[in-house]
MOPAC internal coordinates of N, CA, C and O (Angstrom, degrees):
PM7 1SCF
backbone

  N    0.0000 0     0.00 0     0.00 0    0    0    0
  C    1.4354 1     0.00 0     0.00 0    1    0    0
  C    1.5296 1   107.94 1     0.00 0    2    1    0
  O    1.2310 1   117.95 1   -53.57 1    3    2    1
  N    1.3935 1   121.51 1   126.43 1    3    2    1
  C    1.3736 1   121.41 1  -162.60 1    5    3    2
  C    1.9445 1    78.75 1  -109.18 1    6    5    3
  O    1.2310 1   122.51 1   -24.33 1    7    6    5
  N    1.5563 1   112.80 1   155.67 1    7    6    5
  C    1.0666 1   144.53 1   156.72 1    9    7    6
  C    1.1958 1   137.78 1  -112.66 1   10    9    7
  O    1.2310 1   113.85 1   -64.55 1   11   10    9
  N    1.1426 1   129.24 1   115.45 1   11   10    9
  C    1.7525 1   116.17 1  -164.50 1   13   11   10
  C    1.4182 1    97.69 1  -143.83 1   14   13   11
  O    1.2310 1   118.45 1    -4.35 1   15   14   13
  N    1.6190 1   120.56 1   175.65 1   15   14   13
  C    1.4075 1   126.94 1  -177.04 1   17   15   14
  C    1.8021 1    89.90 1  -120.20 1   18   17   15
  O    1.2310 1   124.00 1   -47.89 1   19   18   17
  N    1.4488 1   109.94 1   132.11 1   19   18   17
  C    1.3569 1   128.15 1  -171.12 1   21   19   18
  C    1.2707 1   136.47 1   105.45 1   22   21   19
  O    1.2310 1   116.30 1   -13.63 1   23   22   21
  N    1.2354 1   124.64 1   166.37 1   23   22   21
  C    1.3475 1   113.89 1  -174.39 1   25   23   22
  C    1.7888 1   104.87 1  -100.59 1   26   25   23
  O    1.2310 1   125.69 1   120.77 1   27   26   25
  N    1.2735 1   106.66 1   -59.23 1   27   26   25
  C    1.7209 1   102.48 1   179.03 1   29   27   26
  C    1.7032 1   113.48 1   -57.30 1   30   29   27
  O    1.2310 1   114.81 1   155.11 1   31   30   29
  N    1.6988 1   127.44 1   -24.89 1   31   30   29
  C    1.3205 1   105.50 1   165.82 1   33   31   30
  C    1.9538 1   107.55 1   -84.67 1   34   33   31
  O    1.2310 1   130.83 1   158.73 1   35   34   33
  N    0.8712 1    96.72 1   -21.27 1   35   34   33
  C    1.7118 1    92.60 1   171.51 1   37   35   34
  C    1.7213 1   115.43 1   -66.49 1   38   37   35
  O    1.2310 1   124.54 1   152.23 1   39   38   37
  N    1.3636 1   108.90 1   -27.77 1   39   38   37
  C    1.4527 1    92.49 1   171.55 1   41   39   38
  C    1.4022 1   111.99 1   -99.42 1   42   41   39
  O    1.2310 1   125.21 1   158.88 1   43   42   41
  N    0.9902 1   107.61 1   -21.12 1   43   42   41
  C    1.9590 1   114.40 1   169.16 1   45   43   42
  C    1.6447 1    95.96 1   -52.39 1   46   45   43
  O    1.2310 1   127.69 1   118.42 1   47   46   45
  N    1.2994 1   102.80 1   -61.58 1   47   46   45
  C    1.7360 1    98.28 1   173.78 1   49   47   46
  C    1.3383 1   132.30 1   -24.81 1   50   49   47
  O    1.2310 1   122.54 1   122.20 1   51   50   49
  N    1.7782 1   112.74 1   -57.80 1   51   50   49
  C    0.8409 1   148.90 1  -164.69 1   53   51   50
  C    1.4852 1   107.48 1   -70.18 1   54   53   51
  O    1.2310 1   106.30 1   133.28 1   55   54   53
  N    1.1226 1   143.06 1   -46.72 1   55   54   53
  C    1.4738 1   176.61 1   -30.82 1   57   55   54
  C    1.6547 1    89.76 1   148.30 1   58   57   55
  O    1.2310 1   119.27 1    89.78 1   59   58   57
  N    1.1592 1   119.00 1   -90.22 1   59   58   57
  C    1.6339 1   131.46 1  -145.59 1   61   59   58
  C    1.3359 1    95.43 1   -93.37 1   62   61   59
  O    1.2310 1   113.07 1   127.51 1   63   62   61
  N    1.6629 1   130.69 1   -52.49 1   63   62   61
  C    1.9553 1   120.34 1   177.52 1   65   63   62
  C    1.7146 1   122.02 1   -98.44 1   66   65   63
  O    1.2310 1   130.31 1   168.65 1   67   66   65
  N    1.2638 1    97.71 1   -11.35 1   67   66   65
  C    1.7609 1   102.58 1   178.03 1   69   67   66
  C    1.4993 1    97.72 1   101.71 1   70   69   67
  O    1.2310 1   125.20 1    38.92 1   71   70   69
  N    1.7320 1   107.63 1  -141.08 1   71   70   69
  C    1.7039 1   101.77 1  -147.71 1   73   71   70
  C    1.3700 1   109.25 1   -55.67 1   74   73   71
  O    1.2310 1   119.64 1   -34.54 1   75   74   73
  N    1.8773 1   118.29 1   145.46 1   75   74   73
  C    1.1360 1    92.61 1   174.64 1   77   75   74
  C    1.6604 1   103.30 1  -146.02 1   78   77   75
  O    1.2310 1   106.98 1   -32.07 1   79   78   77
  N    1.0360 1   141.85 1   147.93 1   79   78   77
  C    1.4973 1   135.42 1  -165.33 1   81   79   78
  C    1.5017 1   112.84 1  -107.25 1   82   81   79
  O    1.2310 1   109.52 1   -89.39 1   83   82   81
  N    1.1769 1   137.26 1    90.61 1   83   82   81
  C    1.5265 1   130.39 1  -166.61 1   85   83   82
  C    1.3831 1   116.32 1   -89.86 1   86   85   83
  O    1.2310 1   116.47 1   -64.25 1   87   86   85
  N    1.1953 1   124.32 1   115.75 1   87   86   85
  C    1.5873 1   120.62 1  -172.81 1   89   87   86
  C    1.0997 1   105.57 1   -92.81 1   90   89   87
  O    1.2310 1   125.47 1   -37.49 1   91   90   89
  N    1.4013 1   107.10 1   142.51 1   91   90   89
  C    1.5553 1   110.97 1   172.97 1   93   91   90
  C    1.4664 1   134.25 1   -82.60 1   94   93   91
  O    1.2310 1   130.47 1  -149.20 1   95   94   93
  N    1.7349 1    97.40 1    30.80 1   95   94   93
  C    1.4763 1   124.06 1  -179.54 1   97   95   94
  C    1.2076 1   112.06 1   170.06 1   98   97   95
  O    1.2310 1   124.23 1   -16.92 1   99   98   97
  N    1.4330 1   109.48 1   163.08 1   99   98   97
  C    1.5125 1   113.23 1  -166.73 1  101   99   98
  C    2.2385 1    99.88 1   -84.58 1  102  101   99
  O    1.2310 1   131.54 1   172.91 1  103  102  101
  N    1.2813 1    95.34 1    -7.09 1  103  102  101
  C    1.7506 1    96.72 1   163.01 1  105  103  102
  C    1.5021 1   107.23 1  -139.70 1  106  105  103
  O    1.2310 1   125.00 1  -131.24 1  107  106  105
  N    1.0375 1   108.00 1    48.76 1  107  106  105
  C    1.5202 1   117.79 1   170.93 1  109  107  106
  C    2.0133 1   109.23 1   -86.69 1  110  109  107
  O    1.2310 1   127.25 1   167.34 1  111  110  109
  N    1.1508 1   103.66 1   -12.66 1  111  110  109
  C    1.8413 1    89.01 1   168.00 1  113  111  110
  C    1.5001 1   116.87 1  -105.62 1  114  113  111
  O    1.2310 1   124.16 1    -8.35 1  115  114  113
  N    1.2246 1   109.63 1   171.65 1  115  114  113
  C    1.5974 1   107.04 1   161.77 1  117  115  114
  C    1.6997 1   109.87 1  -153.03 1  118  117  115
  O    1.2310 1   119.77 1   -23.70 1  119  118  117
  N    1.2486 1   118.05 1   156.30 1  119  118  117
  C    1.4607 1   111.14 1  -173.08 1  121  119  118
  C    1.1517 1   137.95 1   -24.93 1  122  121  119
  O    1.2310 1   128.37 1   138.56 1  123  122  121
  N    1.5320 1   101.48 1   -41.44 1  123  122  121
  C    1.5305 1   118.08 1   170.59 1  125  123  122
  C    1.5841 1   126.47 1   -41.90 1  126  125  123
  O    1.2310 1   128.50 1   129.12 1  127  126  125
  N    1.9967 1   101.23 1   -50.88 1  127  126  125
  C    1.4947 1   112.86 1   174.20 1  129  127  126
  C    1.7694 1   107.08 1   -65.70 1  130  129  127
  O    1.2310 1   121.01 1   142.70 1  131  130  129
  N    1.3684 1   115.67 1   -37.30 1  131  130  129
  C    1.6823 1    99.60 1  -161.00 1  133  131  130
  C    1.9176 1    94.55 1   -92.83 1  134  133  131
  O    1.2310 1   120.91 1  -168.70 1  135  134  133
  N    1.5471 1   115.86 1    11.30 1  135  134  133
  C    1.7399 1   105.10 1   153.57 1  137  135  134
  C    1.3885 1   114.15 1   -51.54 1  138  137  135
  O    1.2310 1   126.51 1   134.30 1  139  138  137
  N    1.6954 1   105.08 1   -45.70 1  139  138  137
  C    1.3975 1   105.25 1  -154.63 1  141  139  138
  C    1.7973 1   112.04 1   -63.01 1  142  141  139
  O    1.2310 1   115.17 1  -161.45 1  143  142  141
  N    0.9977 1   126.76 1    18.55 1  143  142  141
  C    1.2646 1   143.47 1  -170.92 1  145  143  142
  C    1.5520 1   122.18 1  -142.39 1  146  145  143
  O    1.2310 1   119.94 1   -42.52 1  147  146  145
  N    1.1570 1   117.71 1   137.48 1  147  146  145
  C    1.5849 1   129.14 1  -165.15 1  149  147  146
  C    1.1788 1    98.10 1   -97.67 1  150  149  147
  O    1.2310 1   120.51 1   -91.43 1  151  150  149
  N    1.5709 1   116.62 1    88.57 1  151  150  149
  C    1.6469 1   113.86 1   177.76 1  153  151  150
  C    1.6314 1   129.26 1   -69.85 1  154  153  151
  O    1.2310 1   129.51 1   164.33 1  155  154  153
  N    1.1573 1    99.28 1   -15.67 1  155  154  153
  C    1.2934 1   119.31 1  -156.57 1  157  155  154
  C    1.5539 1   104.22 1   -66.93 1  158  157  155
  O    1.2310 1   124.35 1   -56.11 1  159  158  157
  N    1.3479 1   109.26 1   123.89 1  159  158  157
  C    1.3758 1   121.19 1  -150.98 1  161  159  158
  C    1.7988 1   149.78 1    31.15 1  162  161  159
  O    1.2310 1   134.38 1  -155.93 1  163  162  161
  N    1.5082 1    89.80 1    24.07 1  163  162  161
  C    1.4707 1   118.96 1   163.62 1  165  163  162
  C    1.2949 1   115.94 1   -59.13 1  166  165  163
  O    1.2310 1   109.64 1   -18.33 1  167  166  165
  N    1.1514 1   137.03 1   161.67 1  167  166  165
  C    1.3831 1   139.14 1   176.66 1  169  167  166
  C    1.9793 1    99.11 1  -121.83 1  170  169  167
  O    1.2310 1   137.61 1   -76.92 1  171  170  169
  N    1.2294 1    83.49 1   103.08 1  171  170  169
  C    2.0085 1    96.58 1   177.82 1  173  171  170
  C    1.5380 1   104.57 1  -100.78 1  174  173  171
  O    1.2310 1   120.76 1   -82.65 1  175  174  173
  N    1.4214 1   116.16 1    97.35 1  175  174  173
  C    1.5828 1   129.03 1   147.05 1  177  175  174
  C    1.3834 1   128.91 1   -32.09 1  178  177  175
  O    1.2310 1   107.24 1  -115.23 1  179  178  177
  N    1.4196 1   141.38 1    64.77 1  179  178  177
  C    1.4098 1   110.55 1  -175.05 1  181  179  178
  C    1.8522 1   103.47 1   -91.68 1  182  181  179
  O    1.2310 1   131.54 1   -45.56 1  183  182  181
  N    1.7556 1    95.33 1   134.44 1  183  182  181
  C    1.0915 1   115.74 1  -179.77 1  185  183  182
  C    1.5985 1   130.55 1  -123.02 1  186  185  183
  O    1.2310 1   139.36 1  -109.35 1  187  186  185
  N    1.2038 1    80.07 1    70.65 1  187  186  185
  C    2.0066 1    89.00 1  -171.54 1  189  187  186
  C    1.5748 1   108.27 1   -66.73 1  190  189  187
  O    1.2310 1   119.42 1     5.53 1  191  190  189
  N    1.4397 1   118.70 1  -174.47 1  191  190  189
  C    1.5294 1   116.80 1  -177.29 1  193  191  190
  C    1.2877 1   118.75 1  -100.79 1  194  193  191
  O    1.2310 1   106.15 1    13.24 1  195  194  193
  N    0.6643 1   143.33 1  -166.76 1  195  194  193
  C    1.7103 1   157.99 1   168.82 1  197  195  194
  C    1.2986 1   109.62 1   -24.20 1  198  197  195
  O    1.2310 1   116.23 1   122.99 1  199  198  197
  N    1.1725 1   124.76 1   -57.01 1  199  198  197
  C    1.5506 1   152.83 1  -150.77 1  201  199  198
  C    1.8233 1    97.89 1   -75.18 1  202  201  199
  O    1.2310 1   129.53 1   152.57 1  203  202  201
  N    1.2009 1    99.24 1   -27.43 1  203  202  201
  C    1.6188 1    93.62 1   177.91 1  205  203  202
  C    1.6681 1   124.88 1   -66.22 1  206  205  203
  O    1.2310 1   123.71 1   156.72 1  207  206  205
  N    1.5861 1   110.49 1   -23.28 1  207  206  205
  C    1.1573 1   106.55 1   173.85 1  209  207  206
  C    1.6871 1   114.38 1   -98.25 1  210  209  207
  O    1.2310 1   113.79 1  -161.62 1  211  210  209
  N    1.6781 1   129.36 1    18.38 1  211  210  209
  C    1.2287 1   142.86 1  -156.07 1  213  211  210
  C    1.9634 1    88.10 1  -141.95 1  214  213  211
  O    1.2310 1   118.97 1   136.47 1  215  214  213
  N    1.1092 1   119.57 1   -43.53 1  215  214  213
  C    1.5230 1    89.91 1  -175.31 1  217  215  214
  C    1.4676 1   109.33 1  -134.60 1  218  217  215
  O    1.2310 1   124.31 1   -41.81 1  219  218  217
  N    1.5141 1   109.34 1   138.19 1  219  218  217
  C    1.3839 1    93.65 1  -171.94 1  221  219  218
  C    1.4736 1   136.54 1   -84.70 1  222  221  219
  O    1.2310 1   122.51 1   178.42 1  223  222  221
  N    1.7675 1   112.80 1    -1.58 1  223  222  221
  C    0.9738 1   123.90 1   156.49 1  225  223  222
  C    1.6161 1   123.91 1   -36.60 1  226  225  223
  O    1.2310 1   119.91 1   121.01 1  227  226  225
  N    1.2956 1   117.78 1   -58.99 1  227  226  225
  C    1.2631 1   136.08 1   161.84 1  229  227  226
  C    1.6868 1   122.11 1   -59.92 1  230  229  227
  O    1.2310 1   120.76 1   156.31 1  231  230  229
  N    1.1471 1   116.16 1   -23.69 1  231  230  229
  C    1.2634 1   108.83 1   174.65 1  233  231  230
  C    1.7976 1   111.83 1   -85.26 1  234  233  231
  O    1.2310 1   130.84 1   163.49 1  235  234  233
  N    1.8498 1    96.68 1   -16.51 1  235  234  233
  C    1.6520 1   102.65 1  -163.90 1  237  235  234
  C    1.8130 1    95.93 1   -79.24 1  238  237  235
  O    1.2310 1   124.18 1   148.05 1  239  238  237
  N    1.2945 1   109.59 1   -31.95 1  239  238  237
  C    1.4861 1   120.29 1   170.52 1  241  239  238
  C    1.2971 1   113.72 1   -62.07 1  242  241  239
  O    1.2310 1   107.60 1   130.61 1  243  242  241
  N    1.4482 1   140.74 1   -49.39 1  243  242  241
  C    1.4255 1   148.85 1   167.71 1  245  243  242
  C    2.0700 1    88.55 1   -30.11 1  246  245  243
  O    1.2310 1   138.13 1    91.86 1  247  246  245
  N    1.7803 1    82.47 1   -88.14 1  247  246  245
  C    1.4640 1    91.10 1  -150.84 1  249  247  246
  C    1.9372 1   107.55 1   -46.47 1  250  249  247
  O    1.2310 1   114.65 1   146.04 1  251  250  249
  N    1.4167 1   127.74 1   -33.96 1  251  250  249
  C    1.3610 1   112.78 1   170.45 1  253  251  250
  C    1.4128 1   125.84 1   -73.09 1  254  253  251
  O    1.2310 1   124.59 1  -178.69 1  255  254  253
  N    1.6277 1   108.79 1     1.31 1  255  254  253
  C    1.7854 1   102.94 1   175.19 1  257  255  254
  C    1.9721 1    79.61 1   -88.95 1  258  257  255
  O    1.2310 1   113.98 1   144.88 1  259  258  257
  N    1.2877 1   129.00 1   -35.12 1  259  258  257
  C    1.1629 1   103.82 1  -177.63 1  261  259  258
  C    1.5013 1   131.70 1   -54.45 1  262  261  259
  O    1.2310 1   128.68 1   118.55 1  263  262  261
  N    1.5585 1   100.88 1   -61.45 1  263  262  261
  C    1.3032 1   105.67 1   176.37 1  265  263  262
  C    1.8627 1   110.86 1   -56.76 1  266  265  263
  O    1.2310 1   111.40 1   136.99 1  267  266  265
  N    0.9034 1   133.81 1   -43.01 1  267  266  265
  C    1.8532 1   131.22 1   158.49 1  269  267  266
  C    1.7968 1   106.67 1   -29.36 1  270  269  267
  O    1.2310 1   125.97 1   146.74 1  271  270  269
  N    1.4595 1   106.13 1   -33.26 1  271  270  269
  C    1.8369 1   100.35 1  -161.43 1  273  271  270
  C    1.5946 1    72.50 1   -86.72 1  274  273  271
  O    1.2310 1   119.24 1   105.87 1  275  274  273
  N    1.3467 1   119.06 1   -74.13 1  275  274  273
  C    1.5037 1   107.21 1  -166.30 1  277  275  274
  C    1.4878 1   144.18 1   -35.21 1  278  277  275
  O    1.2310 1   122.69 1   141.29 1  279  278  277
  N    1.5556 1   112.44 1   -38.71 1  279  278  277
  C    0.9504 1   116.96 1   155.18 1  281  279  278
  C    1.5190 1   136.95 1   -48.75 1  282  281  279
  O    1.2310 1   131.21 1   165.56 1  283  282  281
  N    1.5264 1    95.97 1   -14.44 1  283  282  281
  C    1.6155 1   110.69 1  -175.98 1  285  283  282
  C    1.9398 1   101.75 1  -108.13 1  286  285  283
  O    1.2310 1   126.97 1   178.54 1  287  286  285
  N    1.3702 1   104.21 1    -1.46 1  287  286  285
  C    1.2545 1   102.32 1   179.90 1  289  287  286
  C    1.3681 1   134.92 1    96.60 1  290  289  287
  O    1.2310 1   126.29 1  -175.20 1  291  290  289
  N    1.2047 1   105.52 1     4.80 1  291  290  289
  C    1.2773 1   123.66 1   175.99 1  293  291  290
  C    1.2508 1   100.12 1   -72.16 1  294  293  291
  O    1.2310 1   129.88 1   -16.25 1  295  294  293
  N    1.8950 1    98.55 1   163.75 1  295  294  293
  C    1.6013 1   122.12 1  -179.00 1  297  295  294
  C    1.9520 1    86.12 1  -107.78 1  298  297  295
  O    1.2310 1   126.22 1   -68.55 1  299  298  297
  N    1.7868 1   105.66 1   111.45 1  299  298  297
  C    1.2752 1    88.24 1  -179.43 1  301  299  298
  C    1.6772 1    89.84 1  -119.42 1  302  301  299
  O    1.2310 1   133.71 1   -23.54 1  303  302  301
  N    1.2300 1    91.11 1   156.46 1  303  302  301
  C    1.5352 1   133.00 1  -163.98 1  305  303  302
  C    1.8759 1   110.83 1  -108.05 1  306  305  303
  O    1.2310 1   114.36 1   -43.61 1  307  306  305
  N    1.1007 1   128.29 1   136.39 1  307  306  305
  C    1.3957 1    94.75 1   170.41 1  309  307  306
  C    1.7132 1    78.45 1  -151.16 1  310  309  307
  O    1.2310 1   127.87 1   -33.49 1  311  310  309
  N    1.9442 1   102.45 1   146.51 1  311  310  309
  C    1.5718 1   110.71 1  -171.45 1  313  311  310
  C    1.9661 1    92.73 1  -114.23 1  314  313  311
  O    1.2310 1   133.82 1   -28.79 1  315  314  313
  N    1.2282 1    90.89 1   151.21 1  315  314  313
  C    1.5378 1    90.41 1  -178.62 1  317  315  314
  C    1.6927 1   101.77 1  -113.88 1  318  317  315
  O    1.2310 1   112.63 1   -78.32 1  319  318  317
  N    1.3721 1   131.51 1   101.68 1  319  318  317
  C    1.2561 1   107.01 1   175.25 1  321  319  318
  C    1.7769 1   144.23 1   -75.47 1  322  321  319
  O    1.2310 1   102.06 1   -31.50 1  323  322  321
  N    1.0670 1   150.40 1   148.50 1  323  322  321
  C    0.9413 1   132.49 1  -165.65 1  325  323  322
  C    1.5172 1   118.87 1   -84.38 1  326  325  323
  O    1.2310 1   118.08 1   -31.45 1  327  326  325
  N    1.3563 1   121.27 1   148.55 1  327  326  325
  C    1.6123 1   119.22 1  -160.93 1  329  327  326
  C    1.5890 1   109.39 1   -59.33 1  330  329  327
  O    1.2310 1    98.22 1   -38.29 1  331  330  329
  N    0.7366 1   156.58 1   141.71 1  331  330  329
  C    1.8549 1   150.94 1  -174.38 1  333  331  330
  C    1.5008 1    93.57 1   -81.87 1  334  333  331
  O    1.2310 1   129.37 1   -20.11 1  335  334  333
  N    0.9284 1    99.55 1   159.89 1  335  334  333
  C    1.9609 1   111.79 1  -163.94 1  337  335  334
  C    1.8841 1   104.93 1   -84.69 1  338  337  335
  O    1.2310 1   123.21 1   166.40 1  339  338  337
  N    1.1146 1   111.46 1   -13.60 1  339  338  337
  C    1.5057 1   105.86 1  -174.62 1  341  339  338
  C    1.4906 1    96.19 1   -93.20 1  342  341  339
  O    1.2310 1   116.76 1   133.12 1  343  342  341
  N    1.7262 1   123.77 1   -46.88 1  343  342  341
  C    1.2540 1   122.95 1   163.47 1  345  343  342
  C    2.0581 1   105.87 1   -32.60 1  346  345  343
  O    1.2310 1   115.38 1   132.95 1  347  346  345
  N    1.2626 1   126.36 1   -47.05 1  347  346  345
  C    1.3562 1   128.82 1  -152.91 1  349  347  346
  C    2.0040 1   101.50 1   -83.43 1  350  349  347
  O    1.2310 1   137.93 1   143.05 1  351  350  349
  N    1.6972 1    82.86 1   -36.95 1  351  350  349
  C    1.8308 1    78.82 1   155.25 1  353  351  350
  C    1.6186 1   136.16 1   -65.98 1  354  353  351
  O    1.2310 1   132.65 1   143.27 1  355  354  353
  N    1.1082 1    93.17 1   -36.73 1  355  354  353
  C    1.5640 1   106.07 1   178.47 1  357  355  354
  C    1.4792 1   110.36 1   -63.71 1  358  357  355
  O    1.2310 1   125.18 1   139.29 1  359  358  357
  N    1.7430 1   107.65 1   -40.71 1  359  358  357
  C    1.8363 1   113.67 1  -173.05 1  361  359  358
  C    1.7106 1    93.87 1   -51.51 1  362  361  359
  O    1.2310 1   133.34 1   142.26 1  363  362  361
  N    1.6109 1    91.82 1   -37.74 1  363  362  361
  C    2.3505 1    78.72 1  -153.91 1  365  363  362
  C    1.1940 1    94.24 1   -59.78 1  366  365  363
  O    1.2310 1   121.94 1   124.66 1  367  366  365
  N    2.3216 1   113.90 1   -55.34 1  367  366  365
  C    1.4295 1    88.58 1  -152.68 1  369  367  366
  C    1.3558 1   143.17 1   -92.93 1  370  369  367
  O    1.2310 1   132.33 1  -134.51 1  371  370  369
  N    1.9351 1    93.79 1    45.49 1  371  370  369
  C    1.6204 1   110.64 1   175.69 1  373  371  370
  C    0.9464 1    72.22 1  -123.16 1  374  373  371
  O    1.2310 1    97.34 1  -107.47 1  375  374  373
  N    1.6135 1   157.90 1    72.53 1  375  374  373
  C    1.7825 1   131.45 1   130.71 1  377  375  374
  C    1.0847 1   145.65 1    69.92 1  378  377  375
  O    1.2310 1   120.10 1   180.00 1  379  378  377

């Protein structure tokens, strides 16, 4: 089960790796939503965007949707993607 924040990478998800859960924020769940699911020895993907290795707000959200899957027993996974190269143009020419 892949996890992501959004709707167009959640259906890109959906599309190219199979099940995929798209939050409508990087703290859009809470324990209550991932009951509804039998984690227990599932393999949970969390796949946030770019921004996870640039802000730590977003990375502090990663690691507590992790520890939330774990506690429920999940095998969690987490993918880091790499920044896209026009994004890396844009970083220089703001400084």
């Amino acid at each position: 089960m892949i996890l992501t924040e959004g709707d167009k990478k959640g259906i890109s998800a959906c599309i190219h790796l199979g099940p995929t859960i798209a939050l409508a924020g990087i703290n859009a769940i809470n324990d209550s939503d991932l009951a509804l699911i039998d984690w227990r020895g599932r393999r949970a993907t969390v796949v946030f965007d770019t921004q996870v290795a640039h802000r730590d707000k977003v990375r502090a959200a990663e690691q507590k949707l992790g520890r939330m899957l774990a506690a429920r027993r999940a095998e969690v996974y987490f993918v880091h993607l790499p920044m896209p190269e026009y994004r890396l143009a844009q970083d220089d020419d703001n400084g």
